[in-house]
DOVO-853793 format. One line per 3 residues: number of its first residue (from 1); their letters; for each residue x, y, z of N, C-alpha, C. Coordinates in steps of 0.2 Angstrom, whole numbers, plus 5000, padded with zeros to 4 digits. Example, Ala and Ser with C-alpha at 12.3 -4.5 7.8 and 13.67 -1.06 7.14 Angstrom:
<nodes>
1) AS) 5066/4972/5039/5062/4978/5039/5066/4984/5039 | 5064/4989/5035/5068/4995/5036/5064/5000/5039
</nodes>
This chain:
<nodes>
1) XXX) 4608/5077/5371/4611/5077/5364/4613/5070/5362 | 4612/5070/5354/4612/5064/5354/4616/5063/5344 | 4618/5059/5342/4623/5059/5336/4617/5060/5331
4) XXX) 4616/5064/5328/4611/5062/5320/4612/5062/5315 | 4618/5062/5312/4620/5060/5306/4628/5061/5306 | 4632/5059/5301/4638/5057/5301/4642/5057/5293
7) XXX) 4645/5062/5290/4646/5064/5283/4651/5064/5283 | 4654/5063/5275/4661/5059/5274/4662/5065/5268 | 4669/5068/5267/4671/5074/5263/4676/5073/5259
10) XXX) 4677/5067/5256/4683/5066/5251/4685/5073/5248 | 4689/5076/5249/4692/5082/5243/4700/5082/5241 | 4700/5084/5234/4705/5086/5232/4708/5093/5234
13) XXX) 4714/5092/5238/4719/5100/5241/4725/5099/5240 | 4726/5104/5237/4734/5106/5237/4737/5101/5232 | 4743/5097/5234/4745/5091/5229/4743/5083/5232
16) XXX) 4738/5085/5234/4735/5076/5237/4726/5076/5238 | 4724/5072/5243/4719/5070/5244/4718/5072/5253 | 4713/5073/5254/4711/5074/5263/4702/5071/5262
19) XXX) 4701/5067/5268/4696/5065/5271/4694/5068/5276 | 4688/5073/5276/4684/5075/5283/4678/5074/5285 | 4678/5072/5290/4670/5069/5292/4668/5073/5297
22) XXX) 4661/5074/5298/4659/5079/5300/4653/5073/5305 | 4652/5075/5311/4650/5074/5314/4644/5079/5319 | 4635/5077/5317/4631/5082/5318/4628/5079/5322
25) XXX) 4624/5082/5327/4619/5081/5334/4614/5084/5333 | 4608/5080/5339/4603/5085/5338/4601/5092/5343 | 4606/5091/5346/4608/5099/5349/4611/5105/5343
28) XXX) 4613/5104/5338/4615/5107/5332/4624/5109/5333 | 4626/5106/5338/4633/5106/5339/4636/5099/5334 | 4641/5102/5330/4646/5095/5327/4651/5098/5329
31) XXX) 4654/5092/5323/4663/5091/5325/4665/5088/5319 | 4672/5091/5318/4676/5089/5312/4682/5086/5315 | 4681/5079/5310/4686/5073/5311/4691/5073/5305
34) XXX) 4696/5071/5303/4698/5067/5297/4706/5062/5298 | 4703/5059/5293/4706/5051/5295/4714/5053/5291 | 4718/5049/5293/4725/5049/5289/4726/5045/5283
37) XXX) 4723/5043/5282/4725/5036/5277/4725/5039/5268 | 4730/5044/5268/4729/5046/5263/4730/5040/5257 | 4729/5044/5250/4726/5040/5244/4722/5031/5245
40) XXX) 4717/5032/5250/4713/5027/5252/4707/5029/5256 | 4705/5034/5253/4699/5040/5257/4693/5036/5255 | 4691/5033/5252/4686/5027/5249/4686/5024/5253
43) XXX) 4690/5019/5253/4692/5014/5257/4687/5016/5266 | 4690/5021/5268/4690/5022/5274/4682/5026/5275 | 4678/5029/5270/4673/5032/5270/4667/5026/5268
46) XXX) 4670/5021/5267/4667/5013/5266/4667/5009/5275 | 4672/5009/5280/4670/5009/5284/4667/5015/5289 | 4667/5019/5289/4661/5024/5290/4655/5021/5291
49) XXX) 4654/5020/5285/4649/5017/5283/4645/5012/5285 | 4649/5007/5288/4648/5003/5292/4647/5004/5300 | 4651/5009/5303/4651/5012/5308/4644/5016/5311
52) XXX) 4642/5020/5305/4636/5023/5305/4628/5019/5311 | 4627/5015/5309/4622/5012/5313/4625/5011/5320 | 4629/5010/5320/4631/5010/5330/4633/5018/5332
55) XXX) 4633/5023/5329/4633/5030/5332/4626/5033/5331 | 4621/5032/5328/4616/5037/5326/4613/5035/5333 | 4611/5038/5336/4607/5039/5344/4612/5040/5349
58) XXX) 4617/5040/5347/4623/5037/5353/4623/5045/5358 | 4625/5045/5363/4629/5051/5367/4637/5053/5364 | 4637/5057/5362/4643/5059/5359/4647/5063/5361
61) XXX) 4645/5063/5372/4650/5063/5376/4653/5057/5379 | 4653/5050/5376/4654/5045/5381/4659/5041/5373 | 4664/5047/5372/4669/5046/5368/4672/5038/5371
64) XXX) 4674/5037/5376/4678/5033/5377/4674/5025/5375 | 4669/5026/5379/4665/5018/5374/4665/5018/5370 | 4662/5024/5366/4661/5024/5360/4669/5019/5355
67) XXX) 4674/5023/5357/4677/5019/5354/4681/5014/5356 | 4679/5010/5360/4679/5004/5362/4675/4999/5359 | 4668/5002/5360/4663/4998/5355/4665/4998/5346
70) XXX) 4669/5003/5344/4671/5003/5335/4676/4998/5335 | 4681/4997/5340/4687/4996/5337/4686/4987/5340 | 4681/4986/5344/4679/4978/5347/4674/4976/5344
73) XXX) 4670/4977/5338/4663/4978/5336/4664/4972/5329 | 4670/4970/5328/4670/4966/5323/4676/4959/5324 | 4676/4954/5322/4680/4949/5326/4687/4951/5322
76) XXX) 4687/4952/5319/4696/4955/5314/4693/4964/5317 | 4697/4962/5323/4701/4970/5327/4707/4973/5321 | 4705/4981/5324/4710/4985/5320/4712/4985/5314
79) XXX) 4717/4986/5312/4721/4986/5304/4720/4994/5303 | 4725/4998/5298/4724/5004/5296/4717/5009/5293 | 4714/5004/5291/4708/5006/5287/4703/5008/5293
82) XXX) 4702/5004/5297/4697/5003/5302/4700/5007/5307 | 4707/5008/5310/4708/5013/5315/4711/5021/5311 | 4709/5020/5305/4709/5029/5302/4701/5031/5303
85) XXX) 4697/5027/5303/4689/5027/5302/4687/5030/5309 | 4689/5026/5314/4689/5026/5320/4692/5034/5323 | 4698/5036/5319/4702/5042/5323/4699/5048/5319
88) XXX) 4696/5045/5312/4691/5054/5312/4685/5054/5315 | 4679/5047/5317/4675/5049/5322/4677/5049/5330 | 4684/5047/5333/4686/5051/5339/4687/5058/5339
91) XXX) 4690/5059/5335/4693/5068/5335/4687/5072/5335 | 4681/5070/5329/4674/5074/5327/4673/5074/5336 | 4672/5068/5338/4668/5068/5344/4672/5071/5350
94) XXX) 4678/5072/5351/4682/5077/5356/4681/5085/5352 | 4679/5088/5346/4678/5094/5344/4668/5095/5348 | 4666/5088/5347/4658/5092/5350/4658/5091/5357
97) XXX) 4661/5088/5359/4662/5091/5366/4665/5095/5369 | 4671/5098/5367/4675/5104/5371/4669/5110/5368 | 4665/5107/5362/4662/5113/5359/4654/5114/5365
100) XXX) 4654/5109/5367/4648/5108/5372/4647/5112/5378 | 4655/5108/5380/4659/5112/5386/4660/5120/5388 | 4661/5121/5379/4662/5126/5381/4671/5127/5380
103) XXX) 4674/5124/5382/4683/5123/5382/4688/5122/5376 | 4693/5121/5375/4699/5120/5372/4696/5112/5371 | 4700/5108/5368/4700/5100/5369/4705/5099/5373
106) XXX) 4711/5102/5373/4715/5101/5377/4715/5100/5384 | 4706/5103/5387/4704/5103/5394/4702/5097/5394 | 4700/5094/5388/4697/5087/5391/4705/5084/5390
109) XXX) 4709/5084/5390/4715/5078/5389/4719/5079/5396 | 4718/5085/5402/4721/5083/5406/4722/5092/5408 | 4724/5097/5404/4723/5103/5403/4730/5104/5399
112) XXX) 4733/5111/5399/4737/5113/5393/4743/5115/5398 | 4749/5109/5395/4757/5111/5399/4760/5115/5394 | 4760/5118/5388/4763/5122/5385/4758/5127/5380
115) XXX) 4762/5133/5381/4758/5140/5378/4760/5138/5367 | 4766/5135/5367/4770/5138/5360/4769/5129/5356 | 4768/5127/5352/4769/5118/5350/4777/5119/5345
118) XXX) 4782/5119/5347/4788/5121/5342/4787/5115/5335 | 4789/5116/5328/4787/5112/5322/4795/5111/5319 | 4796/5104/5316/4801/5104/5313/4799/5105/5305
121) XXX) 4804/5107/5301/4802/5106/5292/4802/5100/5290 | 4797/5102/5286/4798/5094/5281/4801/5098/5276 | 4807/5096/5273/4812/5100/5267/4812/5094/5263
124) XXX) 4808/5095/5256/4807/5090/5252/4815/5094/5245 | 4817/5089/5244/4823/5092/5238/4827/5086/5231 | 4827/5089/5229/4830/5084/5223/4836/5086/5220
127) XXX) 4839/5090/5221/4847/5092/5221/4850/5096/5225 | 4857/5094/5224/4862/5098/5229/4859/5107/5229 | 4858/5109/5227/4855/5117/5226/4851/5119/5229
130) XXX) 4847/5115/5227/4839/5116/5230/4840/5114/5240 | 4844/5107/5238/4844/5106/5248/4848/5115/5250 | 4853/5114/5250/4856/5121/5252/4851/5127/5251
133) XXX) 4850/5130/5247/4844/5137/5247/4839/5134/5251 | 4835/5129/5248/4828/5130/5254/4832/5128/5260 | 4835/5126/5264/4837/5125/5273/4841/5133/5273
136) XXX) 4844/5137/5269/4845/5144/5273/4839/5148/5271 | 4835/5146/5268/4827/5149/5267/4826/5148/5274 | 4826/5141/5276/4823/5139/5282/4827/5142/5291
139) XXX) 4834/5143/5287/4837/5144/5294/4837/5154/5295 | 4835/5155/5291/4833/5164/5289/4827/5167/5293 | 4821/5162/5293/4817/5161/5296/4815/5159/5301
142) XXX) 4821/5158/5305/4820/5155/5312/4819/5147/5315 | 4819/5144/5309/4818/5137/5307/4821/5131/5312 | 4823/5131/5318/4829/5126/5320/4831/5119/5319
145) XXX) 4825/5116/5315/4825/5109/5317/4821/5107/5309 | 4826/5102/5304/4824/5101/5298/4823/5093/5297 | 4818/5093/5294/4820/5085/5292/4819/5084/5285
148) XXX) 4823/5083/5282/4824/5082/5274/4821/5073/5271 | 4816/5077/5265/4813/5070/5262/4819/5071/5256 | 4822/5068/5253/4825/5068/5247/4820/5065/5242
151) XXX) 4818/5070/5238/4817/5067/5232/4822/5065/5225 | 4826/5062/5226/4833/5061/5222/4832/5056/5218 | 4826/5054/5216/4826/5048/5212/4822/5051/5205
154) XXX) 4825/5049/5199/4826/5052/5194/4816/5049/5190 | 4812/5051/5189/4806/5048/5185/4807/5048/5177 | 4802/5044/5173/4803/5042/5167/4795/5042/5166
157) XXX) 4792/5047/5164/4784/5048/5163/4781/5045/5171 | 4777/5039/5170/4774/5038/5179/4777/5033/5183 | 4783/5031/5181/4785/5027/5186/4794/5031/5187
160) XXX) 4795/5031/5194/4801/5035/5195/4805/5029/5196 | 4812/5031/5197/4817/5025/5197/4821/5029/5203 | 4822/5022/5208/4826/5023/5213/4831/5018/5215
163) XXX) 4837/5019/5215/4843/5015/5217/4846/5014/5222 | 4845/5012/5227/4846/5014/5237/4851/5014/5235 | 4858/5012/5233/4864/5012/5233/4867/5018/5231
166) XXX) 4866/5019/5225/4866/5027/5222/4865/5033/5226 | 4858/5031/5229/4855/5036/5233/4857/5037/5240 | 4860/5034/5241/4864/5035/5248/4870/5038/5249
169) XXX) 4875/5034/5245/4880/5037/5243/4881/5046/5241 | 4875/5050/5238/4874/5056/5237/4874/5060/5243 | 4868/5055/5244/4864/5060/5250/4870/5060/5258
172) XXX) 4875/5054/5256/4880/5056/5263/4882/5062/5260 | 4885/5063/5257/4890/5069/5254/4885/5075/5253 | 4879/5075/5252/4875/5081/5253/4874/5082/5260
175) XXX) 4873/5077/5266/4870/5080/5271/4876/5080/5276 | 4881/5080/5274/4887/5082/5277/4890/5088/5276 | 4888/5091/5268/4891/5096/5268/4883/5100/5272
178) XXX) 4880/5100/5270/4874/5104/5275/4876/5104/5282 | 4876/5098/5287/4878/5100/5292/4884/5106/5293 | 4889/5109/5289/4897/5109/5288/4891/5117/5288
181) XXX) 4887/5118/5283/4884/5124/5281/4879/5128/5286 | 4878/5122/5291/4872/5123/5297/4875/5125/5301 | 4880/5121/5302/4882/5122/5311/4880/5117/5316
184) XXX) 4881/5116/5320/4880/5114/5327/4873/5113/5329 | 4869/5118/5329/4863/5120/5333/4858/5119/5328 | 4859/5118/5322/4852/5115/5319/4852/5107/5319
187) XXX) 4846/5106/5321/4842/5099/5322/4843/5095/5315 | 4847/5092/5314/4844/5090/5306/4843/5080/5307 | 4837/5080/5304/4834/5073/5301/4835/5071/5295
190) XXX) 4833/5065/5293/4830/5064/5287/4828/5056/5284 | 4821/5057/5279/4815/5051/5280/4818/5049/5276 | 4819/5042/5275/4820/5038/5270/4816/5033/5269
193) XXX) 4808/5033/5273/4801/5034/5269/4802/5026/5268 | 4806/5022/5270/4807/5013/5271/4810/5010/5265 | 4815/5016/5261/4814/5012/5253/4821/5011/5255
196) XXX) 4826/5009/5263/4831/5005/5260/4832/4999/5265 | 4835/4995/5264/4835/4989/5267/4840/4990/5273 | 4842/4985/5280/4846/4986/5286/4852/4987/5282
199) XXX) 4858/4983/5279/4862/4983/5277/4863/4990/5274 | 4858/4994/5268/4860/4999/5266/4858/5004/5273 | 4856/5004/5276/4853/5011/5282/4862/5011/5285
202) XXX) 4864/5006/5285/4870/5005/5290/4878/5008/5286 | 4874/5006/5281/4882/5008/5273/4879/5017/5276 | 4875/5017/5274/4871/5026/5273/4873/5031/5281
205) XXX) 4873/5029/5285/4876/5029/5292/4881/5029/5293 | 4885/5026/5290/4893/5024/5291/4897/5029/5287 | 4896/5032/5283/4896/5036/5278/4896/5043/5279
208) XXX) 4896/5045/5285/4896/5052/5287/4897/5053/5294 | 4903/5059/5295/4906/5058/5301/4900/5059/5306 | 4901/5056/5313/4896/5055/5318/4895/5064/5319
211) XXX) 4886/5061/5322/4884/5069/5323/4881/5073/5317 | 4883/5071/5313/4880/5072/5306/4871/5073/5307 | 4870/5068/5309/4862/5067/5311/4860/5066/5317
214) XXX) 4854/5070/5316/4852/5068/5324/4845/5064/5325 | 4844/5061/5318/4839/5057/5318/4837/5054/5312 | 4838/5046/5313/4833/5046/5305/4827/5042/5306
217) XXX) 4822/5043/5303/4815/5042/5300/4814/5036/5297 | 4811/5031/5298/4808/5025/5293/4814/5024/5289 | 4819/5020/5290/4825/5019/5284/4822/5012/5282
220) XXX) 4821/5008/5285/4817/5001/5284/4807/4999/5284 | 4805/4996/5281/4799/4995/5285/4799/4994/5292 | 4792/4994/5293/4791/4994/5303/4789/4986/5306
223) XXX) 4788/4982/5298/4784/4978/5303/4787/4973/5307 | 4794/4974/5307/4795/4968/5310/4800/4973/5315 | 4799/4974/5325/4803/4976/5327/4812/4972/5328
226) XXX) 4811/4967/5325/4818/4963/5328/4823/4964/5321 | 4819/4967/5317/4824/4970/5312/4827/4976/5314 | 4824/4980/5317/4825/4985/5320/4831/4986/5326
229) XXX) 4829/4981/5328/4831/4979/5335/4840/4981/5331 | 4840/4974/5326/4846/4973/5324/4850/4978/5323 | 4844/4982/5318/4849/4989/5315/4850/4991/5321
232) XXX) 4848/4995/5327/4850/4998/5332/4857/4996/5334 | 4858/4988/5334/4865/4987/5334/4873/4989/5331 | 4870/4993/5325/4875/4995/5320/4877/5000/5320
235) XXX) 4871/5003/5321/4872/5011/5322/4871/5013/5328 | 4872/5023/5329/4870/5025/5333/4867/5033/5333 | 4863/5035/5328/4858/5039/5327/4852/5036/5329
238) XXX) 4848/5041/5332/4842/5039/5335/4837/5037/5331 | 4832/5034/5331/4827/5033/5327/4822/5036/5328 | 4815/5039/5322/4809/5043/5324/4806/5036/5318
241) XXX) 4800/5033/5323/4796/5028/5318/4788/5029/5322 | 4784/5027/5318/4778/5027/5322/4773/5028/5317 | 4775/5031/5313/4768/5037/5308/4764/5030/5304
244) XXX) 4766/5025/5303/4762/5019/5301/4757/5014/5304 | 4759/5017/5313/4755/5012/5318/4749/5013/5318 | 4746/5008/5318/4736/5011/5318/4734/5008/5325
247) XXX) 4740/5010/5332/4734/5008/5336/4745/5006/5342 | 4740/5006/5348/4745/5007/5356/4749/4999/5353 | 4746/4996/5352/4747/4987/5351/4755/4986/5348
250) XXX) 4755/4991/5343/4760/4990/5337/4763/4996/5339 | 4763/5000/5342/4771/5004/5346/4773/5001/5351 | 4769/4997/5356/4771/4994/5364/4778/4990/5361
253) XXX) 4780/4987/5356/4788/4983/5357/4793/4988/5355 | 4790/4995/5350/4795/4998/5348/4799/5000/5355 | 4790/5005/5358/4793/5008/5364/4795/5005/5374
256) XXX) 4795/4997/5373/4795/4997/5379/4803/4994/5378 | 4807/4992/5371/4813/4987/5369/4816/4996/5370 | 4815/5001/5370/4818/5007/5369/4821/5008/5362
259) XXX) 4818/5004/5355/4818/5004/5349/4819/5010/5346 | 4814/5014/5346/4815/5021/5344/4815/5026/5349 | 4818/5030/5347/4819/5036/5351/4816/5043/5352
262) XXX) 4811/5045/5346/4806/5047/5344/4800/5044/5341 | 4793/5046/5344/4786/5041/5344/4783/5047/5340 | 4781/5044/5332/4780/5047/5325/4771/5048/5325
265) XXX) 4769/5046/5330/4761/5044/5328/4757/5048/5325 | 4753/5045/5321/4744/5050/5319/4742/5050/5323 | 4739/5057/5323/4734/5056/5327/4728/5053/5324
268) XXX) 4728/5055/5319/4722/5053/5312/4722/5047/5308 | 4728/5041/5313/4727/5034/5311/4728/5030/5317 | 4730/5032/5320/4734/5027/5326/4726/5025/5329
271) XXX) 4719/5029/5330/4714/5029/5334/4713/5035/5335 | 4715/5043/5335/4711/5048/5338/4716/5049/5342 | 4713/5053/5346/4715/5058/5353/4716/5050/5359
274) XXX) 4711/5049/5359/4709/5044/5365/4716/5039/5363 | 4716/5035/5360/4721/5033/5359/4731/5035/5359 | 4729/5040/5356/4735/5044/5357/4737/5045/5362
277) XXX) 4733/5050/5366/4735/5049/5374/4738/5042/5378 | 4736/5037/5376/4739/5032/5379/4745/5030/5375 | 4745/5031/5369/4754/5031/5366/4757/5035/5370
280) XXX) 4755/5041/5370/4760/5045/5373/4762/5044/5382 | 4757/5041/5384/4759/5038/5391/4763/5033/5392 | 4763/5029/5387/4767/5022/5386/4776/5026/5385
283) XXX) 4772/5031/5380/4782/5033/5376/4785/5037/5387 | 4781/5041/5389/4783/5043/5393/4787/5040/5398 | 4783/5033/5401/4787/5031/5406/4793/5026/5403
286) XXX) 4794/5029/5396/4804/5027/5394/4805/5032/5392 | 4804/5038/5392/4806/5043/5392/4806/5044/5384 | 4802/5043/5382/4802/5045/5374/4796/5051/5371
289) XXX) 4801/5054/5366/4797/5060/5366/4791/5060/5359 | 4786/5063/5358/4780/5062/5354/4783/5068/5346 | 4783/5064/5342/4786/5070/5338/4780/5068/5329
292) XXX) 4774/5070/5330/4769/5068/5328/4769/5069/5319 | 4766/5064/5316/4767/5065/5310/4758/5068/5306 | 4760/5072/5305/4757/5079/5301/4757/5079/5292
295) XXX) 4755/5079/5289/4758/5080/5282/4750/5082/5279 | 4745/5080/5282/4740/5083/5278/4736/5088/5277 | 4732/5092/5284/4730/5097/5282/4726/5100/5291
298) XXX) 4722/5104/5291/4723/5109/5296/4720/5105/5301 | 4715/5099/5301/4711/5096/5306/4716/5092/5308 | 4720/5087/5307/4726/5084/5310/4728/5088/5312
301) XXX) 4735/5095/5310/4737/5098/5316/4734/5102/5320 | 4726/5103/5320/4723/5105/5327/4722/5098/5333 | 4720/5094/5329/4722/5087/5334/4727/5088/5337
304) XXX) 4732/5086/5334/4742/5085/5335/4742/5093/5340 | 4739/5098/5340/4741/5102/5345/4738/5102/5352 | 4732/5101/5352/4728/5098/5358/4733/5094/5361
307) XXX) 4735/5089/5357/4736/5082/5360/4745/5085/5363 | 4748/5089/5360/4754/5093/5363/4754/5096/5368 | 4748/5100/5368/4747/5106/5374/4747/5100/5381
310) XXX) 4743/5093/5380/4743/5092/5385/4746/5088/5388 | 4752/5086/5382/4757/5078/5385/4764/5085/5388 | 4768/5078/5391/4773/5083/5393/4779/5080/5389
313) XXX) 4780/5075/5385/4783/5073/5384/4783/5074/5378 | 4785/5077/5374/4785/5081/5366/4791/5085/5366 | 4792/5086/5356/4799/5086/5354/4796/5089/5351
316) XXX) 4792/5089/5342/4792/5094/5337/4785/5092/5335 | 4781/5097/5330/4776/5093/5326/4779/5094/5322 | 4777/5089/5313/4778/5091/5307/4776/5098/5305
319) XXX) 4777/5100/5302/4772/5107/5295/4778/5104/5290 | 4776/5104/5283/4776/5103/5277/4774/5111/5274 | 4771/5116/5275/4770/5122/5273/4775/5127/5277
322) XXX) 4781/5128/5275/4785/5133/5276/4787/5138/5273 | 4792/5144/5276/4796/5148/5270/4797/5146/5264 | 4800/5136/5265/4803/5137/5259/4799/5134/5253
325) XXX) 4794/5131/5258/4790/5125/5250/4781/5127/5255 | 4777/5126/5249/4769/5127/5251/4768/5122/5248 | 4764/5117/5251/4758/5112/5247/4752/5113/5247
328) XXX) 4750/5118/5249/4743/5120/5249/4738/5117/5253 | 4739/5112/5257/4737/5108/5262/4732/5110/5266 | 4733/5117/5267/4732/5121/5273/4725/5127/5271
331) XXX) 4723/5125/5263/4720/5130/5259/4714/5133/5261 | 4714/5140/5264/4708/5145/5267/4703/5143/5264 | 4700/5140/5258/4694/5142/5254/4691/5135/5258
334) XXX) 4695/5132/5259/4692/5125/5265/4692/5125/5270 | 4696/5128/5272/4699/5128/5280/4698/5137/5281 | 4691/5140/5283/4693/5147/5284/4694/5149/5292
337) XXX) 4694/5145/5297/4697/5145/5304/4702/5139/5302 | 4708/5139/5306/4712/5133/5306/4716/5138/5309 | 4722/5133/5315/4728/5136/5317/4735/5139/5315
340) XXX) 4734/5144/5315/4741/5149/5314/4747/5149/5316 | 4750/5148/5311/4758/5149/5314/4762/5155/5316 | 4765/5156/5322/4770/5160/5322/4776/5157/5322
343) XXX) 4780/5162/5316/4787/5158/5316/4788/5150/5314 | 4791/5148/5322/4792/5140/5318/4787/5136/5324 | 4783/5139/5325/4778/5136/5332/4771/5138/5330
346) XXX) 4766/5134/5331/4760/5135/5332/4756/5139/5341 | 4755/5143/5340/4752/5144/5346/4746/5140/5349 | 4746/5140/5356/4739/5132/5355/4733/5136/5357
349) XXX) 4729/5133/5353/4720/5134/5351/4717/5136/5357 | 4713/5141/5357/4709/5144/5364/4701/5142/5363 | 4699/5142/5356/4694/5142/5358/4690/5137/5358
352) XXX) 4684/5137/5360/4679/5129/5360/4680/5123/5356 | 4682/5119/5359/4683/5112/5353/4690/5112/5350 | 4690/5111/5343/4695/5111/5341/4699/5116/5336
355) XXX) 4693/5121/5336/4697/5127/5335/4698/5129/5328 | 4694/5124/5323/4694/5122/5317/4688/5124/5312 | 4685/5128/5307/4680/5127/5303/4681/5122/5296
358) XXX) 4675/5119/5294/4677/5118/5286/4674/5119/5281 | 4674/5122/5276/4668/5123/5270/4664/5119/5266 | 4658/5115/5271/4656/5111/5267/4653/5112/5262
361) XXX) 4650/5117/5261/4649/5118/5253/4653/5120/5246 | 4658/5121/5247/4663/5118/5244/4666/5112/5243 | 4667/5110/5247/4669/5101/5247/4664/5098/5241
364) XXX) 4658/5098/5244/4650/5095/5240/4650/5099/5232 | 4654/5104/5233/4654/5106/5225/4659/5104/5220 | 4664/5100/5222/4670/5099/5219/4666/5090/5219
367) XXX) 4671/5088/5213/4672/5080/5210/4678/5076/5213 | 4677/5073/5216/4683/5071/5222/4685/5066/5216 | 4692/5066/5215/4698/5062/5209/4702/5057/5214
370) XXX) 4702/5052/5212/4707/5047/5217/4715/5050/5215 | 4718/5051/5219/4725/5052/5218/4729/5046/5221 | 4733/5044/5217/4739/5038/5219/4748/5040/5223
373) XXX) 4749/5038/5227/4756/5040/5227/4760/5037/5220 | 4767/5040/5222/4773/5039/5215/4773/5032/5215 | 4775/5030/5211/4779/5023/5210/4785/5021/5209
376) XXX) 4789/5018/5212/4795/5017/5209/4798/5011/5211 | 4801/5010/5206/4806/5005/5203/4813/5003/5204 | 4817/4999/5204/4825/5001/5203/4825/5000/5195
379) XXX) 4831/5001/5194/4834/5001/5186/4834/4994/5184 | 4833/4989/5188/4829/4981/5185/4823/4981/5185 | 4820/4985/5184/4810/4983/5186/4808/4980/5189
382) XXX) 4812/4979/5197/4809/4978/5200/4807/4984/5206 | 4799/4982/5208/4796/4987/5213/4798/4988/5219 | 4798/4994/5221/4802/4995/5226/4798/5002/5231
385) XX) 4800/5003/5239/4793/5008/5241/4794/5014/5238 | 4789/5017/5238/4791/5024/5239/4788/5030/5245
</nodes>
């Protein structure tokens, strides 16, 4: 069996973009990949492209050189583009093998230490009303564990306006009174997606009786651990960071400094399964638990749950399609096999590979539109993340 062609699936779903790569054999067994690097699916079907001449003849059970030879094959290693490229041809190529095998993909990773994968919500809201209704939507439902995006920042046609100051200030006094309306026993997070500096994460923290949280998300960028380092000194809610890393190199100081206390990874940027598994060994021996970032659509979390069944070191997966909000992410007319939820957990995958179909003919029949993230701004014009 041998790789003989290698397809690239730009499509427009739900309210974004997804990349699937389909990888085919001359045994007639493939495999579906797709990379995380949302709104840059170009970009990453452009290294594909590059990629293609070192896999066509290749064995497309000898996963592990294979991406050895991608990720070593050019003298500027890594970066996001190039290891999102890399983790949709590892995933394809763990999908044609369990499919080969015969097995789960979870048997290639070690075998399956859990029947159920437990999900936390992603609770997106933009006023005091709406957080309260959708979290007892979510806690009606069996939901334990919520992690709230606030969209609080006000838009003016395409550019939105956000004032970290402002924005903090609200959101202590709304997730204070939630915690007051939860209880004790709901898990509550919440992403602040890097749009504020060390000083305001620590104002923002300060501001709400302890225990309020039980974790925050990205309050700063990632690139510089010794910022982090610092913030840990001010505070003392745990951190979940990681969903940015393309690769073991760039979590090793989070997780060996014991930095973060939740490891966020893609599996569809960081490198794939192959790679993963070694984040998740590194997070291991500090005891740090894998609480993987998901936001896109059914082949990432068929990955993400392979890769759950068989660490033992795991806390939550993402899902953004809940009781209380749908992004369409998950759309049947694409995805007519894809993993099922029960309740607030996925059950894990039985059958050959990854457990996943895709509709290439509908993909091929759609005009793939670039979609951009939001922009925003402070109320001086200047840019700011989102």
């Amino acid at each position: 069996m041998k790789i003989s062609a290698i397809k690239c699936f730009p499509i427009n779903i739900g309210n974004g973009c997804q990349l699937v790569v389909k990888i085919e054999t001359t045994s007639g067994i493939y495999g579906w990949g797709a990379s995380g690097l949302t709104t840059r699916e170009l970009a990453v079907v452009g290294a594909i492209q590059h990629y293609e001449p070192l896999l066509l003849g290749r064995d497309p059970m000898q996963i592990g050189a294979i991406w050895q030879e991608l990720y070593r094959s050019q003298y500027f290693e890594g970066g996001r583009v190039l290891t999102a490229a890399i983790s949709a041809i590892d995933i394809a190529l763990y999908d044609i093998k369990g499919k080969a095998l015969q097995v789960p993909v979870y048997e290639l990773l070690g075998g399956k230490q859990r029947d159920f994968v437990p999900c936390f919500a992603s609770l997106r809201f933009s006023t005091y009303e709406e957080l309260l209704s959708k979290a007892k939507t979510l806690l009606d439902a069996g939901w334990n564990v919520i992690r709230l995006a606030p969209a609080d920042y006000g838009t003016t046609d395409e550019i939105g306006i956000f004032e970290p100051r402002e924005s903090i200030a609200t959101m202590a006094d709304w997730v204070t009174d939630l915690r007051k309306e939860v209880g004790s026993h709901t898990v509550i997070g919440i992403d602040y997606h890097s749009r504020l500096s060390l000083a305001e994460t620590v104002s923002f923290i300060h501001k709400m009786p302890q225990g309020t949280l039980d974790f925050i998300e990205e309050p700063i960028r990632d690139e510089s651990p010794k910022a982090y380092e610092a913030l840990r000194k001010h505070i003392n809610v745990p951190f979940a960071l990681g969903e940015e890393f393309a690769s073991k190199w760039q979590f090793q100081p989070f997780l060996e400094k014991n930095i973060t206390q939740f490891a966020r990874l893609d599996v569809c940027n960081v490198g794939g399964l192959t790679e993963s598994m070694k984040v998740a060994a590194m997070a291991e021996t500090h005891y740090i638990d894998l609480m993987p970032h998901n936001p896109l659509g059914p082949i990432c979390t068929a990955a993400s749950l392979h890769l759950a069944a068989a660490t033992p070191n795991f806390a939550w997966l993402e899902e953004i399609n809940t009781p209380a909000e749908q992004y369409g992410t998950n759309d049947r007319r694409y995805y007519p096999e894809q993993p099922t939820m029960e309740g607030a957990r996925y059950k894990v995958p039985e059958t050959p590979g990854l457990g996943i179909e895709f509709n290439e003919a509908l993909a091929t029949s759609q005009e793939f539109q670039i979609v951009e993230v939001p922009r925003l701004q402070k109320k001086d014009g200047s840019f700011t993340n989102w």
